[in-house]
C-alpha positions in Angstrom: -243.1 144.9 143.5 -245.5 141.9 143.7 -248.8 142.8 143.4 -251.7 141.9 145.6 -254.3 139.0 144.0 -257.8 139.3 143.2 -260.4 137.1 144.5 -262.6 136.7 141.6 -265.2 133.9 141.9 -265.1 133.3 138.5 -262.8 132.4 135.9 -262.3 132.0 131.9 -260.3 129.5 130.1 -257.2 131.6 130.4 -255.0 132.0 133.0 -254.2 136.5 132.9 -258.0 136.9 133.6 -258.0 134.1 136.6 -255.4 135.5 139.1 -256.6 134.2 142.8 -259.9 132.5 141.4 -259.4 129.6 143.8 -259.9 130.6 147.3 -260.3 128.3 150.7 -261.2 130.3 153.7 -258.0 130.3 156.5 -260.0 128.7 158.7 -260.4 125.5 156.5 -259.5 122.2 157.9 -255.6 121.1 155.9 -257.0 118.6 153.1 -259.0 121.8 151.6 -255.9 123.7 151.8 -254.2 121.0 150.0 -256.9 120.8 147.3 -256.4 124.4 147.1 -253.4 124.6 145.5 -253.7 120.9 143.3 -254.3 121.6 140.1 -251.4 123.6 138.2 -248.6 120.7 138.6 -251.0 118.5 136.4 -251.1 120.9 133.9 -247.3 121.7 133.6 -246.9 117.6 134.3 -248.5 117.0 130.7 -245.4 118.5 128.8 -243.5 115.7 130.5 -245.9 112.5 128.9 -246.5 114.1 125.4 -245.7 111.8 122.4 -242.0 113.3 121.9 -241.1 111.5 125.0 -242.7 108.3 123.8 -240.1 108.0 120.8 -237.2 108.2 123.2 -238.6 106.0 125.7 -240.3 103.4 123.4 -236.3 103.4 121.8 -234.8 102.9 125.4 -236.6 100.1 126.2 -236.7 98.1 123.4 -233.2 98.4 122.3 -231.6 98.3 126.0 -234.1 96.6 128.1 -235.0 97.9 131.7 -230.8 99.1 132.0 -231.7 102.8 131.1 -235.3 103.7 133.7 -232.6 105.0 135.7 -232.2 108.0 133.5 -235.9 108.6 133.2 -236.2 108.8 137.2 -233.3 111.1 137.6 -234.5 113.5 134.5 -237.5 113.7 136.6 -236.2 114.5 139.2 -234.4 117.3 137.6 -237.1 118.5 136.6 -239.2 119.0 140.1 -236.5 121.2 141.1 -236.6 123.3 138.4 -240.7 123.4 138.2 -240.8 124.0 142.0 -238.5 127.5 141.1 -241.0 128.3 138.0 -243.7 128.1 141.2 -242.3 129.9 143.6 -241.3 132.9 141.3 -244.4 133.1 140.4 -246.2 132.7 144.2 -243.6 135.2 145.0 -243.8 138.2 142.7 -247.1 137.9 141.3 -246.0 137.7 137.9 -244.9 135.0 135.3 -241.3 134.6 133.9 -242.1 135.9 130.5 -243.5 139.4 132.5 -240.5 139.7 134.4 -238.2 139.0 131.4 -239.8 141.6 129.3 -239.7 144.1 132.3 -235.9 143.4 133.3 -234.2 142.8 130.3 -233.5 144.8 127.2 -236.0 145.5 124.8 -233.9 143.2 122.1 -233.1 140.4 124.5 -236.8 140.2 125.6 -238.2 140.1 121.8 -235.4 137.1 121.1 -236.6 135.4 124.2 -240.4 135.7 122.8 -238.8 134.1 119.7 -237.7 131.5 120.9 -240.7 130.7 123.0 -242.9 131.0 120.6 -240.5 128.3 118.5 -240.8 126.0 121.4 -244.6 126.2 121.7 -244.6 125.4 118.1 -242.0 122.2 118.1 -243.8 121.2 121.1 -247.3 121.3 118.9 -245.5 119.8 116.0 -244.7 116.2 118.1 -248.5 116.8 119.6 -249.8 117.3 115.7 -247.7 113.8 115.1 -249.2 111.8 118.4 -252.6 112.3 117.4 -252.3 111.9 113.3 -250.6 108.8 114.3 -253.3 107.7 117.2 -256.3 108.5 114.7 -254.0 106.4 111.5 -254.2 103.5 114.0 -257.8 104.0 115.6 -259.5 105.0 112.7 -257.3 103.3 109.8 -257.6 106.8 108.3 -254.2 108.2 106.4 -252.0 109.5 108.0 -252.6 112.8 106.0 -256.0 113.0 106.9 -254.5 111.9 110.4 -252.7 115.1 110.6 -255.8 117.1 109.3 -258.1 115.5 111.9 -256.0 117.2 114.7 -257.1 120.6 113.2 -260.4 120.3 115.0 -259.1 120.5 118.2 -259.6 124.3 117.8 -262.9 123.3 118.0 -262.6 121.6 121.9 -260.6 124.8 123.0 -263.1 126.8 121.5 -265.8 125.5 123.9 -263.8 125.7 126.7 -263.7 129.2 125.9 -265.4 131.1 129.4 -265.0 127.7 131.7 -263.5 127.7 134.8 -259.7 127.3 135.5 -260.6 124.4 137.4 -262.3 122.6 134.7 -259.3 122.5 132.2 -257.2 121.0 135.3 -260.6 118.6 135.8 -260.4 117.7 131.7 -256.3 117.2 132.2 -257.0 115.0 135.3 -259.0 113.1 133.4 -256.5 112.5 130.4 -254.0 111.5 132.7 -256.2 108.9 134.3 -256.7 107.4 131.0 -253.4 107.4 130.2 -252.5 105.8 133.6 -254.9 103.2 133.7 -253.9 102.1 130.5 -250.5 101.8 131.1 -251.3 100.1 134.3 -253.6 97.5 132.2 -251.2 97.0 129.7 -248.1 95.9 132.0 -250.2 93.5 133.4 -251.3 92.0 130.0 -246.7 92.2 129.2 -245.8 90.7 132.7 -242.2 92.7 133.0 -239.8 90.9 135.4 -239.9 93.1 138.1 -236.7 92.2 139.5 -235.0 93.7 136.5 -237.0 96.2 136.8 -235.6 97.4 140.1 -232.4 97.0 138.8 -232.9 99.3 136.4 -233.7 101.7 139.1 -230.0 101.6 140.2 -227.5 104.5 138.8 -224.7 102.9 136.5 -221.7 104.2 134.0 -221.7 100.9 132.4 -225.5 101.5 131.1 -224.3 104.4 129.2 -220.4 103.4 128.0 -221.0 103.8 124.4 -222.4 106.2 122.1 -225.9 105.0 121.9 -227.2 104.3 124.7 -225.8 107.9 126.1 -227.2 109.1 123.1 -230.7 107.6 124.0 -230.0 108.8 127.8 -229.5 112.4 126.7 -232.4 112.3 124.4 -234.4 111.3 127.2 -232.9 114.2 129.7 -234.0 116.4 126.3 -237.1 115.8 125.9 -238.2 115.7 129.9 -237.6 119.9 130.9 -239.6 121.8 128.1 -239.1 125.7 128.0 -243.1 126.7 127.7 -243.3 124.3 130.6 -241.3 126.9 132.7 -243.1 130.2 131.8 -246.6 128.3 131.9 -245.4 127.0 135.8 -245.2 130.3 137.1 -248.2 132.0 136.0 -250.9 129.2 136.3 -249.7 129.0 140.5 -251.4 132.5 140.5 -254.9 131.1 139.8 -254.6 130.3 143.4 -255.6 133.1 146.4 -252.5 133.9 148.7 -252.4 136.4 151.3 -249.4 138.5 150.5 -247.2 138.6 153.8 -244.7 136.0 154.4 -246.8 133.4 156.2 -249.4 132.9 153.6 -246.3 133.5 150.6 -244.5 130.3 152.8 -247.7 128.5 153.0 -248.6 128.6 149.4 -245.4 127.4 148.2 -245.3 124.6 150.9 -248.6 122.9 149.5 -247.7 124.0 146.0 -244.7 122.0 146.1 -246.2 118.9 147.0 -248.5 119.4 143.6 -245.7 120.3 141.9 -243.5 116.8 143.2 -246.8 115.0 143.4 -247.9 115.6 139.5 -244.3 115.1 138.2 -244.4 111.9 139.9 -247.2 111.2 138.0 -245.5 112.1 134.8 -242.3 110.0 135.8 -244.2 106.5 136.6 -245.9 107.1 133.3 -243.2 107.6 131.5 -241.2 104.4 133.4 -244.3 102.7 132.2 -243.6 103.2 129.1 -240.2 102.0 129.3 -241.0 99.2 130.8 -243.3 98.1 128.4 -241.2 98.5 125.5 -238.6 96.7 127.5 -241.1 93.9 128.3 -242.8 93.7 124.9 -240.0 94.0 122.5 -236.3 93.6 124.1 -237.2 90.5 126.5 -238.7 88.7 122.7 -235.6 89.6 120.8 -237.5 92.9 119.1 -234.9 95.1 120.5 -235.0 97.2 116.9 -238.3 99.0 117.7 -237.8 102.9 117.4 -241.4 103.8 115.9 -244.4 104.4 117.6 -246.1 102.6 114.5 -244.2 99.4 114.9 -244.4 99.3 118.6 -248.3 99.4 118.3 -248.2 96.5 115.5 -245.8 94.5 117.6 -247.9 94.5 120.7 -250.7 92.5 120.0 -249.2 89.3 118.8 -246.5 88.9 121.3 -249.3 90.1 124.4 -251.8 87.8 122.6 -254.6 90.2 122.4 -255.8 93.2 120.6 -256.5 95.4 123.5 -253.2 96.2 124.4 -252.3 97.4 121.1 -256.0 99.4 121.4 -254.6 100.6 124.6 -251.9 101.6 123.5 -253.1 104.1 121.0 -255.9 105.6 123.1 -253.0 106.5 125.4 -251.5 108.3 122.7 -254.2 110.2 121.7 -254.9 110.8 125.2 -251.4 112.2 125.5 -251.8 114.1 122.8 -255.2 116.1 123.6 -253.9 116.8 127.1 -251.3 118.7 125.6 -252.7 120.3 123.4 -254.7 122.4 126.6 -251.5 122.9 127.6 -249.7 124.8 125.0 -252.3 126.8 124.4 -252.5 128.0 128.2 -248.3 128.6 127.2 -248.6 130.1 124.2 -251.1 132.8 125.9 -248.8 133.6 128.8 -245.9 134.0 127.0 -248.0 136.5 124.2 -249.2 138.3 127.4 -245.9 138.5 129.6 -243.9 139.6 126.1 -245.6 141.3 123.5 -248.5 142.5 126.5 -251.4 141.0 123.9 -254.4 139.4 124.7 -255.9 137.4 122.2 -258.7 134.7 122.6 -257.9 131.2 123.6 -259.5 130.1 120.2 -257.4 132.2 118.1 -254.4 131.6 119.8 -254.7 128.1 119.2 -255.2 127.9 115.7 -252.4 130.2 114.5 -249.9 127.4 116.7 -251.4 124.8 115.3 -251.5 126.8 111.5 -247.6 126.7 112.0 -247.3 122.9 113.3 -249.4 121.6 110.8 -247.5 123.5 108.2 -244.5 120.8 108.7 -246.3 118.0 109.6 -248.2 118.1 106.5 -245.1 118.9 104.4 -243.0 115.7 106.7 -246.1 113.6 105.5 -245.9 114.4 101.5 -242.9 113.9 101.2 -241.3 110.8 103.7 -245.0 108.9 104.1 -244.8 107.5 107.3 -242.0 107.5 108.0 -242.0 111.4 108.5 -243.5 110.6 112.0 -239.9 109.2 113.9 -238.1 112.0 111.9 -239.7 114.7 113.0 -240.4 113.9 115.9 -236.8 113.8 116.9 -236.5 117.4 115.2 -239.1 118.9 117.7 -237.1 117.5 120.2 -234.0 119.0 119.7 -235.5 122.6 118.5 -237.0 122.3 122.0 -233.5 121.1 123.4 -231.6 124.5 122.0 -234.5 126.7 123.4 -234.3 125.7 127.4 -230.9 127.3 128.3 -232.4 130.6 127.2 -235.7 129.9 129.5 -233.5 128.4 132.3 -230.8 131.3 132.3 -233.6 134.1 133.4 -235.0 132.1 136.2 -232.4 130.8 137.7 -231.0 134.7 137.9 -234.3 136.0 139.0 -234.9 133.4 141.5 -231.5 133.8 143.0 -232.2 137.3 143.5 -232.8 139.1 146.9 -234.2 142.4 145.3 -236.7 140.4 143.8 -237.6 137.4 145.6 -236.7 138.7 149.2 -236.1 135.9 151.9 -237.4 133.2 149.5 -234.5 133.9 147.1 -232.6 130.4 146.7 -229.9 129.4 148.9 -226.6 128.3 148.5 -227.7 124.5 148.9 -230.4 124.9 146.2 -228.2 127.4 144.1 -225.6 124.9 143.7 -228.2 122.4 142.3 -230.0 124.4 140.3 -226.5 125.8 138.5 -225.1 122.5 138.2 -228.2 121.4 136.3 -228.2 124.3 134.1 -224.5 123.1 133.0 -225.6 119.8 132.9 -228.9 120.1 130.8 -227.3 122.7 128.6 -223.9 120.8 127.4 -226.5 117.6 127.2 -228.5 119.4 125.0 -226.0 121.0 122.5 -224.5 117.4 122.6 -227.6 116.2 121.6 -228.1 118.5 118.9 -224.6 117.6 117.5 -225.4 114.2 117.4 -228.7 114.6 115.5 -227.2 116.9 112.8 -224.5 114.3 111.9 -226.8 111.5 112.1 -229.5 113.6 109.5 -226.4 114.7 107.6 
């Protein structure tokens, strides 16, 4: 039984104590209503830009030119249907997906569930811990250790977050993704990619992906777009918003909700094309077409761009991307400790025990491969994130298609046959994926 949101005025850093904070008066005019309800898409949207999709589609680009954009825009689009589900579960009942996981499954099945999140928040942290030793290695020509033990302080930035408004984390992620934006937008005008081919790229096409690695790279891609803390973090950071609970206000709040939700991952998807494109402009149109490391694609850019700033760009960006998702999955990591286990911790602590257990392999990875650690594992977050989203995707496809629960905005047949059709999809791409890697390691 949904329950009915509070209006506080004020809100702390994390989201169980912020339910309904944001509040427009009914009478406001439609762009306040709007405004209202932007915010949580570009918080979920930064799990879709973090530096484990960088590796994929740095690889893409450079090894198969623009001939593979086509799987970043449908992977994207993908994942808007299944975000916009996470939103209106939770606009609907009140409660997150890890709540009503723990409250409708089997004591067993929910602590596995937890498990497994809490893997994926980790894995996700590990790639994160990676991005930013590698930005600060080329910023700072620091180590890459001390790289990785730089990124311990970001404790520090959540820490004094800690009591802020939800609406200034979303202000601080807006930010980030501005930067990273504009410096994407800066840097394909310094490349100059044929735009033409860029369009073709844009068109669906079997022949892209008839052999092993480019389907390989495709599926890589489609794994490292839907994240499972992305899912349970959706639906509980839509209820920092104030909705009146009958169906009018419930149908309004997931109407302008949506258009966050399309409008942020749209965000996420040009980004992400970007960087595509600029490997594909860079690297594969000069005959570099073996770049698969961050590291070399960041030494390769300046002398074929002729100048320094794109490289400098290029890792700001990064560390950008890095930060913003840092926020992120610790906002995750709270909601799924809360919906399972029913704990409340602070922000702080949260975040240092996750990035305690990323750091842990990062810092192991370093020791012992050197740099090249980065590409490796890397990769190995991305398919431990891979084998965790069926179990994330199972529950709320279920609970959204039911009637008991959701009522009249339980999915229909249209959307059910979608949403199903993607769970086979994503699931067998996945486990494919994970196949692949464990012969390639082995």
């Amino acid at each position: 039984m949904p329950y009915k949101l509070p209006t506080t005025a004020t809100a702390p850093f994390c989201p169980s104590e912020v339910q309904g904070s944001v509040f427009v008066p009914p009478g406001a005019p439609l762009w306040k209503k709007i405004l209202q309800f932007a915010g949580p898409g570009l918080l979920v949207s930064i799990g879709y830009m973090d530096p484990g999709n960088w590796a994929t589609d740095i690889e893409a680009g450079s090894r198969y030119g623009y001939s593979l954009l086509f799987v970043v825009v449908l992977s994207s689009l993908a994942a808007m249907v299944l975000q916009c589900l996470c939103m209106r579960l939770g606009i609907v009942t009140g409660q997150d997906l890890a709540k009503l996981s723990n409250q409708r499954y089997a004591p067993w099945v929910a602590r596995v569930q937890w498990i497994l999140a809490e893997i994926s928040i980790i894995a996700c942290d590990l790639a994160e811990v990676l991005g930013g030793a590698l930005a600060f290695h080329l910023l700072l020509k620091c180590s890459l250790l001390v790289g990785v033990i730089l990124t311990a302080f970001d404790t520090v930035i959540v820490l004094g977050l800690q009591g802020k408004k939800f609406r200034d984390l979303e202000a601080i992620i807006l930010g980030l993704i501005a930067t990273i934006g504009l410096g994407y937008v800066v840097e394909l005008a310094l490349v100059k990619p044929h735009w033409p081919a860029v369009f073709a790229g844009l068109v669906p096409s079997w022949s892209a992906l008839d052999s092993r690695e480019p389907l390989y790279l495709a599926i890589g891609i489609l794994g490292a777009t839907v994240m499972p803390h992305n899912l349970y973090l959706h639906s509980s950071i839509v209820q920092t918003r104030a909705v009146k609970r009958d169906h009018a206000g419930i149908a309004q709040a997931i109407r302008f909700s949506r258009l966050d939700t399309i409008g942020a991952l749209t965000l996420a998807l040009l980004i992400n094309a970007a960087i595509l494109i600029l490997a594909a402009a860079a690297f594969h149109a000069t005959g570099h077409n073996q770049v698969t490391e961050i590291e070399d694609a960041y030494r390769l850019l300046a002398p074929i761009v002729g100048t320094g700033a794109a490289a400098v760009l290029f890792a700001v960006t990064l560390l950008a991307s890095g930060q913003s998702s840092t926020f992120t999955g610790t906002v995750a990591g709270q909601v799924i400790m809360e919906g399972f286990l029913n704990l409340k911790i602070p922000c702080w602590q949260r975040r240092l025990v996750t990035r305690a257990l990323a750091l842990i392999p990062a810092l192991i990875g370093v020791v012992v491969l050197g740099n090249g650690a980065v590409g490796q594992l890397l990769v190995a977050s991305q398919v431990v994130l891979s084998l965790q989203l069926p179990f994330a995707l199972y529950p709320l496809i279920r609970m959204t298609d039911d009637r008991a629960l959701m009522g009249a905005f339980a999915n229909r047949w249209p959307t059910r046959i979608v949403v199903w059709t993607l769970f086979v999809l994503i699931t067998a791409a996945n486990l494919w994926l994970v196949v692949q890697t464990v012969g390639w390691i082995a």
